[in-house]
C-alpha positions in Angstrom: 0.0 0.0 0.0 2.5 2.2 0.6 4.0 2.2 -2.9 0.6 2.6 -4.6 0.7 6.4 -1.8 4.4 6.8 -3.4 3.4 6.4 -7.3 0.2 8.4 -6.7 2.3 11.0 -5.4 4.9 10.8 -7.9 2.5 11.4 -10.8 1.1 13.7 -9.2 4.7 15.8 -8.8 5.4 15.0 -12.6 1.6 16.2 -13.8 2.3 19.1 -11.7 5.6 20.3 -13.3 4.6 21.8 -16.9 2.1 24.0 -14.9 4.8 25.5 -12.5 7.2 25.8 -15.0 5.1 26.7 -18.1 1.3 27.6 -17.3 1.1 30.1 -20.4 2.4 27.0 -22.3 0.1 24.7 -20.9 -2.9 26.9 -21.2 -2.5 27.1 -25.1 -1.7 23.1 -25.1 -5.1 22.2 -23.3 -7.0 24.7 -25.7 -5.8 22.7 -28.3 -6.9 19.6 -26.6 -10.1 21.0 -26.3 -10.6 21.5 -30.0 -9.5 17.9 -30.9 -12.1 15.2 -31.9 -13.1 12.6 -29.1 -12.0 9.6 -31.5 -8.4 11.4 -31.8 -8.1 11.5 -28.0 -9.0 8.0 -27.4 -5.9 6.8 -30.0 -3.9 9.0 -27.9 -5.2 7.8 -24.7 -4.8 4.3 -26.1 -1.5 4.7 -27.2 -0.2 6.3 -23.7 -1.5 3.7 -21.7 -0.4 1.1 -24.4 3.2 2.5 -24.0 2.9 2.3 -20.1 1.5 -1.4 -20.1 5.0 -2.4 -21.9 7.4 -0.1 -19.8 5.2 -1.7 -17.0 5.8 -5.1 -18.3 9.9 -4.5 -19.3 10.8 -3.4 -15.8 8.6 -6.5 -14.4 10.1 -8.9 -16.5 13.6 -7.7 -16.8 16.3 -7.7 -14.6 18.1 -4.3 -15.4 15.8 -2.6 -12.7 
């Protein structure tokens, strides 16, 4: 339990970093998200968590971590 508290927090540091260090940046970036058709979101939302199933999967499965 206590590394589910320590990943939640660590994601929650990196999410947290473009808006400290570049909120005018980041407000025209989710503007632009909010213009984009649904289906392209979900192929980019499929694709990210796609990506993070097989780093997931690597560092499980390998012995270099």
């Amino acid at each position: 339990m206590k590394s589910l508290f320590l990943l939640v927090g660590m994601v929650l540091i990196l999410e947290g970093i473009p808006y400290v260090a570049l909120p005018e940046s980041m407000r025209d970036w989710l503007r632009k998200l909010s213009e984009m058709k649904a289906e392209h979101l979900r192929m980019v939302g499929l694709f990210s968590m796609s990506i993070g199933l097989l780093i997931c999967w690597f560092v499980q499965r390998s012995g270099y971590f």
